[in-house]
Biopython code that builds the backbone (N, CA, C, O; Angstrom):
import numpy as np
from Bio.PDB.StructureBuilder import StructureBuilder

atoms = [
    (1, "UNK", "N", (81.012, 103.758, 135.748)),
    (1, "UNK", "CA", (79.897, 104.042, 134.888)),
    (1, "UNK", "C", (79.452, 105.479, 135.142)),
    (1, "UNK", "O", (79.148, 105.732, 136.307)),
    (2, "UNK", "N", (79.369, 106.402, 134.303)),
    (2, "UNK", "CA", (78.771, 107.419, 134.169)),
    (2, "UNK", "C", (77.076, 107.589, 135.025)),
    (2, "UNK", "O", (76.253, 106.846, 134.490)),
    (3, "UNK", "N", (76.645, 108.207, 135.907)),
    (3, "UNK", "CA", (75.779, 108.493, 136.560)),
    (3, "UNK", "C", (74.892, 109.090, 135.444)),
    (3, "UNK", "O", (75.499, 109.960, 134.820)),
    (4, "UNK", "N", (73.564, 108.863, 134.992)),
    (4, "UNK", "CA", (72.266, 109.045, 134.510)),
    (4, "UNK", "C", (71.600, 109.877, 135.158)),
    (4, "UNK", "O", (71.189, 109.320, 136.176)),
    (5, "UNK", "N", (71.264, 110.962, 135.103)),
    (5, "UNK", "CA", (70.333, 111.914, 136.239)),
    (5, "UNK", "C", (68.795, 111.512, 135.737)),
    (5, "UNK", "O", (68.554, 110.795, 134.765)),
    (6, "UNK", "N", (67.713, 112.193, 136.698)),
    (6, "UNK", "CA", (67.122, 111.521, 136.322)),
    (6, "UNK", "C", (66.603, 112.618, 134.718)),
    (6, "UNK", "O", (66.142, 112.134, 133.685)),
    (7, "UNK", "N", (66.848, 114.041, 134.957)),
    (7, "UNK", "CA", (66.597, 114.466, 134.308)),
    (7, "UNK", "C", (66.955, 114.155, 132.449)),
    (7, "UNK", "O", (66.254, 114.403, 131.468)),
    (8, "UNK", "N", (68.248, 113.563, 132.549)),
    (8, "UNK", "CA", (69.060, 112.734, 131.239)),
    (8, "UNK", "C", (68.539, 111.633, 131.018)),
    (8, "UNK", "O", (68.686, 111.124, 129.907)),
    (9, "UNK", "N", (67.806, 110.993, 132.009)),
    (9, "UNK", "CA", (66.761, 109.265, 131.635)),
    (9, "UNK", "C", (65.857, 109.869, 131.027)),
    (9, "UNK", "O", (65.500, 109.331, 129.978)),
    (10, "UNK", "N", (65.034, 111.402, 131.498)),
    (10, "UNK", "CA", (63.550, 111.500, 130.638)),
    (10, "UNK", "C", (63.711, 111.919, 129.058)),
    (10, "UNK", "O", (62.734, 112.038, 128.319)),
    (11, "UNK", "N", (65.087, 112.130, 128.625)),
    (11, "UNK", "CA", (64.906, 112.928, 127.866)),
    (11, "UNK", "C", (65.429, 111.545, 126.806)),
    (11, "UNK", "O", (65.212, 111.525, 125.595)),
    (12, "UNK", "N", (66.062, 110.577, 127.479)),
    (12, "UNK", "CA", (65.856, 109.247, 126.771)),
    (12, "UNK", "C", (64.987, 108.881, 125.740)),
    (12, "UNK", "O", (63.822, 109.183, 126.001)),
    (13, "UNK", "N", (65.210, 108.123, 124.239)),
    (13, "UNK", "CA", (63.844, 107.930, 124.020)),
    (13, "UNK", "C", (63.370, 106.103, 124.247)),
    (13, "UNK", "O", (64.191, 105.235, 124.540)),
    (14, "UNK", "N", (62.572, 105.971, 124.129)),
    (14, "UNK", "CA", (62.065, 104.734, 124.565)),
    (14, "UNK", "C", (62.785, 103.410, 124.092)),
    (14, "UNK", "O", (62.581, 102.305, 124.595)),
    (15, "UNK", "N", (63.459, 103.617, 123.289)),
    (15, "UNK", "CA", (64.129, 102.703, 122.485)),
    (15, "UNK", "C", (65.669, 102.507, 123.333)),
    (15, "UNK", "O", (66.475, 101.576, 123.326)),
    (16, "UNK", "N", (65.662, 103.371, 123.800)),
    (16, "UNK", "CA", (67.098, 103.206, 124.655)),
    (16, "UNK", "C", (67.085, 102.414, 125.638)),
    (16, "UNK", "O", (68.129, 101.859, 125.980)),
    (17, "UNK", "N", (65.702, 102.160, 126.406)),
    (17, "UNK", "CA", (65.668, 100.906, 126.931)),
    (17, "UNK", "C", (65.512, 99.632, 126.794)),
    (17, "UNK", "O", (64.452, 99.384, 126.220)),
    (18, "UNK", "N", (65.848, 99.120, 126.950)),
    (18, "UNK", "CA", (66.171, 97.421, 127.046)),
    (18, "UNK", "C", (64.840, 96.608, 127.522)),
    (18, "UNK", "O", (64.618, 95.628, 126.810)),
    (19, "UNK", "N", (64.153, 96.761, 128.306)),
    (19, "UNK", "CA", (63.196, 96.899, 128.955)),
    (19, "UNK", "C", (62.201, 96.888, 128.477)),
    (19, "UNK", "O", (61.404, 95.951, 128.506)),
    (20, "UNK", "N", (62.012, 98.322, 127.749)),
    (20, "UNK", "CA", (61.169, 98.863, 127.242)),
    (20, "UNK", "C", (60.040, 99.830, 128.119)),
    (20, "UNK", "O", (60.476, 100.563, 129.006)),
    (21, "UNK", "N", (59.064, 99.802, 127.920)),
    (21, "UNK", "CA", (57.993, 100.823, 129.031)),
    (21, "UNK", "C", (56.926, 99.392, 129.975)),
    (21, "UNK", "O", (55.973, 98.719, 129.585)),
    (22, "UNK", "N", (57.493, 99.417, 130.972)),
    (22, "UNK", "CA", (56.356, 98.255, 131.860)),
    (22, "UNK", "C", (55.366, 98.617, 132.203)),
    (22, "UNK", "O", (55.240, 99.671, 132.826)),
    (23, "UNK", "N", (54.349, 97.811, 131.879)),
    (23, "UNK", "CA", (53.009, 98.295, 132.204)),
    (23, "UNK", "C", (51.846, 98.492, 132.823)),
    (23, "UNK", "O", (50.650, 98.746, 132.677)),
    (24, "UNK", "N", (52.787, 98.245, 133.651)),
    (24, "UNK", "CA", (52.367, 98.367, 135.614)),
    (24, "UNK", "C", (52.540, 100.155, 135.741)),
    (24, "UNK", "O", (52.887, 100.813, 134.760)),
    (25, "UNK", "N", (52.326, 100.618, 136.716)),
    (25, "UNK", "CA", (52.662, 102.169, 137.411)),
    (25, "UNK", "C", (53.554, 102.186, 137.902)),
    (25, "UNK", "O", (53.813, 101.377, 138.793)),
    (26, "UNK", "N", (54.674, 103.458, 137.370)),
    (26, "UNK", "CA", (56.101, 103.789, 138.732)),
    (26, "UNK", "C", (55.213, 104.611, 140.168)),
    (26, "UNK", "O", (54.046, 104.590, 140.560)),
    (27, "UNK", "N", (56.268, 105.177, 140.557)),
    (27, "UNK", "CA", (55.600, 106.100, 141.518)),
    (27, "UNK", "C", (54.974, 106.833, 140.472)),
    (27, "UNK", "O", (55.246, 106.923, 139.274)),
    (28, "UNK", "N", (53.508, 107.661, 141.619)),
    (28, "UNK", "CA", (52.855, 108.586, 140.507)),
    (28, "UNK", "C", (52.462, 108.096, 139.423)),
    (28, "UNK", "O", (52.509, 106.869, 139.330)),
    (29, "UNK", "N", (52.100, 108.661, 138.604)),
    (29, "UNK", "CA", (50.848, 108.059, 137.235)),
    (29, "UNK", "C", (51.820, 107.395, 136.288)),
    (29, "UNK", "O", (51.525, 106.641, 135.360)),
    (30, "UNK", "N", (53.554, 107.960, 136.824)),
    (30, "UNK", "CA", (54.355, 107.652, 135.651)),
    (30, "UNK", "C", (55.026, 106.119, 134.957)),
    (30, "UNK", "O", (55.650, 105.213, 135.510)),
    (31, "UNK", "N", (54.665, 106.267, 133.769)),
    (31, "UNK", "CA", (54.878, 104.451, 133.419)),
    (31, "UNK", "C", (56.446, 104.451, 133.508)),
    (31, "UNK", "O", (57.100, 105.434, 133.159)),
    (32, "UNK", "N", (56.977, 103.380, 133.957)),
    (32, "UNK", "CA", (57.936, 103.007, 134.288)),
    (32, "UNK", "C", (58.999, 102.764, 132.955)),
    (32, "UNK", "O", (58.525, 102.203, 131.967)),
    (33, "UNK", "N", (60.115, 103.095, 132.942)),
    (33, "UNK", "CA", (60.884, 102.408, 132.010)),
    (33, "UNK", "C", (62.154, 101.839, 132.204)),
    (33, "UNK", "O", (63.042, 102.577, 132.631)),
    (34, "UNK", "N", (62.431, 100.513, 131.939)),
    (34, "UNK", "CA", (63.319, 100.069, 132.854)),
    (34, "UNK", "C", (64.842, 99.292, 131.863)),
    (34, "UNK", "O", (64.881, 98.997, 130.668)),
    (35, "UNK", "N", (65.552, 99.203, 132.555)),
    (35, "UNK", "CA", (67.225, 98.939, 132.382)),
    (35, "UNK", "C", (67.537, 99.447, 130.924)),
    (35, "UNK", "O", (67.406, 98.975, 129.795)),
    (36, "UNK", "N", (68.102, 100.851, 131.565)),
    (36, "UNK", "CA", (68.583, 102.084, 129.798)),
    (36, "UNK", "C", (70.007, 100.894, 129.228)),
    (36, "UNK", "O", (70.722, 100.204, 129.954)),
    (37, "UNK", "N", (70.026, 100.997, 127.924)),
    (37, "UNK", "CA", (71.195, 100.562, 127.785)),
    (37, "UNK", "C", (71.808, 101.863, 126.564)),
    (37, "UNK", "O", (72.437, 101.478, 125.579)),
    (38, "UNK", "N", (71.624, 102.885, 126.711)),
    (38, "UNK", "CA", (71.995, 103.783, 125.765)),
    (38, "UNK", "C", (73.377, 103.822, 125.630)),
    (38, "UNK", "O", (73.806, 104.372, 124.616)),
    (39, "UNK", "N", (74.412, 103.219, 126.670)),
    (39, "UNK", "CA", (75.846, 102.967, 126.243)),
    (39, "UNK", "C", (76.454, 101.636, 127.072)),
    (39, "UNK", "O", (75.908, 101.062, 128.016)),
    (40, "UNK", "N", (77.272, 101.430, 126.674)),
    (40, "UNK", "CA", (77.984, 99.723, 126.427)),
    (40, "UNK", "C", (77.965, 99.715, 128.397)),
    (40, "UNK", "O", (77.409, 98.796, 128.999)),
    (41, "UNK", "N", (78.804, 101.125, 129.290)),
    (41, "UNK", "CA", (78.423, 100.873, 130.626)),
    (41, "UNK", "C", (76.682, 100.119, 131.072)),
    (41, "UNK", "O", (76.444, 99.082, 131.691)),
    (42, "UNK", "N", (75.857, 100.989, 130.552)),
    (42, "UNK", "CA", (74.800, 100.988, 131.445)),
    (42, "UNK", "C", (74.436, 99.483, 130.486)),
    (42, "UNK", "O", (73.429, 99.056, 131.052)),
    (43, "UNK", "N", (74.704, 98.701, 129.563)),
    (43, "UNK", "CA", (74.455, 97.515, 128.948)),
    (43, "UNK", "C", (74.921, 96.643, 130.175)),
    (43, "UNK", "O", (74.269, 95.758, 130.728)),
    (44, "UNK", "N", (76.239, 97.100, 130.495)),
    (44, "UNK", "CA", (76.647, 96.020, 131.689)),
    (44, "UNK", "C", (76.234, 95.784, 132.584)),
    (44, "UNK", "O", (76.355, 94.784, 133.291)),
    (45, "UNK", "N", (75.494, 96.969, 132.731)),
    (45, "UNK", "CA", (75.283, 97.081, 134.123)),
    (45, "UNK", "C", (73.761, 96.457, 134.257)),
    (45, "UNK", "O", (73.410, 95.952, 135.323)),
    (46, "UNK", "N", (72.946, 96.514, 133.206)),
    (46, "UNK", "CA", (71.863, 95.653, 133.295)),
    (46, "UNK", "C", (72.069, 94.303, 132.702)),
    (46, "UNK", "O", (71.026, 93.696, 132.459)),
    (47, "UNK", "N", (73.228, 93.678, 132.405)),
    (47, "UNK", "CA", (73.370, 92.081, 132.390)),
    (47, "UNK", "C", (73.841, 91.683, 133.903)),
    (47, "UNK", "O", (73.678, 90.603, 134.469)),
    (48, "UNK", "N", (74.589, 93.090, 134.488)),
    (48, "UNK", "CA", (74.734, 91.889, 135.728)),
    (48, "UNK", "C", (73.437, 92.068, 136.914)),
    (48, "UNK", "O", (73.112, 91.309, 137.827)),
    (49, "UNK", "N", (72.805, 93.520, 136.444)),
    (49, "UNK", "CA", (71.749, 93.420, 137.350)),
    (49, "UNK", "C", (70.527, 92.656, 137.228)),
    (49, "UNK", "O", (69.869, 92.336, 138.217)),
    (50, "UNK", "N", (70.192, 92.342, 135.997)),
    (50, "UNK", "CA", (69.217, 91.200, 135.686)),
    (50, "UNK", "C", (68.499, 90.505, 136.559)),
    (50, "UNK", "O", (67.288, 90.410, 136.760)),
    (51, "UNK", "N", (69.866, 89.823, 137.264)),
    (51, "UNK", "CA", (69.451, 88.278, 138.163)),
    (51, "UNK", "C", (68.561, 89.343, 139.293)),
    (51, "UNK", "O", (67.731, 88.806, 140.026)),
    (52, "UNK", "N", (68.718, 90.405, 139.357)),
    (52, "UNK", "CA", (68.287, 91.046, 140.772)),
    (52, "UNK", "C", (66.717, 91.222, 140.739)),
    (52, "UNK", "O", (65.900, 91.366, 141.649)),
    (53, "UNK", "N", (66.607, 91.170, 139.594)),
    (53, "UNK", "CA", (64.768, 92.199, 139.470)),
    (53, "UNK", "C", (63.984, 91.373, 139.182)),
    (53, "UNK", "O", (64.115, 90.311, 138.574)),
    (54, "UNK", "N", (62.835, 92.028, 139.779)),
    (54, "UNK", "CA", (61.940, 90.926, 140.227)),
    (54, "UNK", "C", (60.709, 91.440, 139.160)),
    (54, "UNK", "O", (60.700, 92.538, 138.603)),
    (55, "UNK", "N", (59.744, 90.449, 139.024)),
    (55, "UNK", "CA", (58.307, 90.540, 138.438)),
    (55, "UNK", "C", (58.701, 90.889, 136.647)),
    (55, "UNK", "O", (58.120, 91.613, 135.839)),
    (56, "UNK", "N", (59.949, 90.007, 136.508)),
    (56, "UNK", "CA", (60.045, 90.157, 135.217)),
    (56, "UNK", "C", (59.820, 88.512, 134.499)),
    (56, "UNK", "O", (60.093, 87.572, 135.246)),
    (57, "UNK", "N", (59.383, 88.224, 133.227)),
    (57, "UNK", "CA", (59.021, 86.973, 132.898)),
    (57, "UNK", "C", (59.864, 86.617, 132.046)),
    (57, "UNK", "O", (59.878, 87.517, 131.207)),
    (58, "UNK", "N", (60.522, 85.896, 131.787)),
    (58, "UNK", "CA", (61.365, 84.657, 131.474)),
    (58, "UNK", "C", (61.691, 85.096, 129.939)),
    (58, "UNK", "O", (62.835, 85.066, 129.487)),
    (59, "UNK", "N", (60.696, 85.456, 129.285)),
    (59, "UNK", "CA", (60.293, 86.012, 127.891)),
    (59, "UNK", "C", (61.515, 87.357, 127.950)),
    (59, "UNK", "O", (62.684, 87.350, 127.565)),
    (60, "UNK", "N", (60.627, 88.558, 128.651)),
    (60, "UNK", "CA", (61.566, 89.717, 129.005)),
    (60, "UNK", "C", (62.480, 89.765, 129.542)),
    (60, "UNK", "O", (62.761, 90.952, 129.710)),
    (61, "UNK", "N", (63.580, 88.791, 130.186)),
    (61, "UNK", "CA", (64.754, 88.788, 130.879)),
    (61, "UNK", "C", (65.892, 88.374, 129.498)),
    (61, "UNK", "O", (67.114, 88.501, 129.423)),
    (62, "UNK", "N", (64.576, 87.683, 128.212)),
    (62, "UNK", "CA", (65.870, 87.293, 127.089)),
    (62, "UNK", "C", (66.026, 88.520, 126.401)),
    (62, "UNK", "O", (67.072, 88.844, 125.840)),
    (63, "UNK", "N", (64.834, 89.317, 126.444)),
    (63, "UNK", "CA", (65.111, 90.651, 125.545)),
    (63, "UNK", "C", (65.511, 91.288, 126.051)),
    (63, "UNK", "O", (66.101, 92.149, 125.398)),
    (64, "UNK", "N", (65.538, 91.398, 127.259)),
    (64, "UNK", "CA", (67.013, 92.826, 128.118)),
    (64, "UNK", "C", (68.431, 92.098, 127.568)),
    (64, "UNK", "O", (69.243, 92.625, 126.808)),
    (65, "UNK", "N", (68.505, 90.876, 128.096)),
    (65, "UNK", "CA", (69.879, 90.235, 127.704)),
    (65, "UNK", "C", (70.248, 90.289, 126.224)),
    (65, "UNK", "O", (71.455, 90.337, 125.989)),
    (66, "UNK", "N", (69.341, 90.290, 125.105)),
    (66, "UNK", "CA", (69.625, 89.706, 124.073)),
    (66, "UNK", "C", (70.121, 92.147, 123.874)),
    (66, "UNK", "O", (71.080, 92.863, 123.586)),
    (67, "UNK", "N", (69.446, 92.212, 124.063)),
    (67, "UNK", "CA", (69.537, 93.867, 123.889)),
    (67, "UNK", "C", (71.245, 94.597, 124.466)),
    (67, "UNK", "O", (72.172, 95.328, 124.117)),
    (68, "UNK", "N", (70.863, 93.947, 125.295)),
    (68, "UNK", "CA", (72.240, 94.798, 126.283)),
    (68, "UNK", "C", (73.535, 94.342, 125.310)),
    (68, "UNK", "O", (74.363, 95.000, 124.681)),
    (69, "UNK", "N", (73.235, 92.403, 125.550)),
    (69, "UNK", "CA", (74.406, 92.105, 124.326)),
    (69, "UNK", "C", (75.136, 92.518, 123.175)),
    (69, "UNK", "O", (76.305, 92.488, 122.789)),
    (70, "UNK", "N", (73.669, 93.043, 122.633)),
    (70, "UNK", "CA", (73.946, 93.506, 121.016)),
    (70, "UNK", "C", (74.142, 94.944, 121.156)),
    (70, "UNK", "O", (74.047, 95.462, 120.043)),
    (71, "UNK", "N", (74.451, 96.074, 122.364)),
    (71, "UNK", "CA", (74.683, 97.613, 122.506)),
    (71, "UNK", "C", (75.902, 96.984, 122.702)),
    (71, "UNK", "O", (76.741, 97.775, 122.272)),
    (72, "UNK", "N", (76.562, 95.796, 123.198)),
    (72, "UNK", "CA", (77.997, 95.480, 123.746)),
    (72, "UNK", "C", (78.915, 95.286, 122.474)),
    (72, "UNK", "O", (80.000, 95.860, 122.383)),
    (73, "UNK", "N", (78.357, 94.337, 121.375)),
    (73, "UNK", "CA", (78.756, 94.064, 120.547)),
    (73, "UNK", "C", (79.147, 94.937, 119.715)),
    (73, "UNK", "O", (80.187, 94.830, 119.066)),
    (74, "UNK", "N", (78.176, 96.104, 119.631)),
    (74, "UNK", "CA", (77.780, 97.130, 118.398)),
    (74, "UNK", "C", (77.938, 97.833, 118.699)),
    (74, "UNK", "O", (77.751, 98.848, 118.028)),
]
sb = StructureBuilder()
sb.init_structure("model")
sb.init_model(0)
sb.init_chain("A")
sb.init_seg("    ")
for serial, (resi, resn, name, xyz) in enumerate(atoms, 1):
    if name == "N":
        sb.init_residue(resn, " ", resi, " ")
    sb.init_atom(name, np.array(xyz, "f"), 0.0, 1.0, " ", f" {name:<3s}", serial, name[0])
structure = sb.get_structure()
């Protein structure tokens, strides 16, 4: 999989995540945005990382999955 800097995640737009923007705090004031699926790698890579992350609800684990799927498909 191609490495994401972080500088290439900011310039992301919000829609590229799977995730979407969580609405809790990252480090610093900055809102968090979590599992990019901007190409079919990083799709994979958040279906298999899924099971790993925590403080996500049952609701949002179908829309990363249902998301990542359909960057796989498409």
């Amino acid at each position: 999989m191609a490495r994401l800097s972080a500088s290439a995640r900011k310039r992301l737009p919000n829609s590229a995540f799977a995730g979407g923007i969580d609405s809790r705090k990252g480090k610093g004031s900055a809102k968090r945005r979590r599992f990019p699926v901007h190409d079919k790698a990083h799709a994979r890579a958040a279906l298999r990382l899924l099971g790993r992350a925590k403080g996500l609800s049952s609701t949002m684990k179908a829309r990363i999955r249902a998301r990542a799927q359909a960057k796989l498909r498409g």
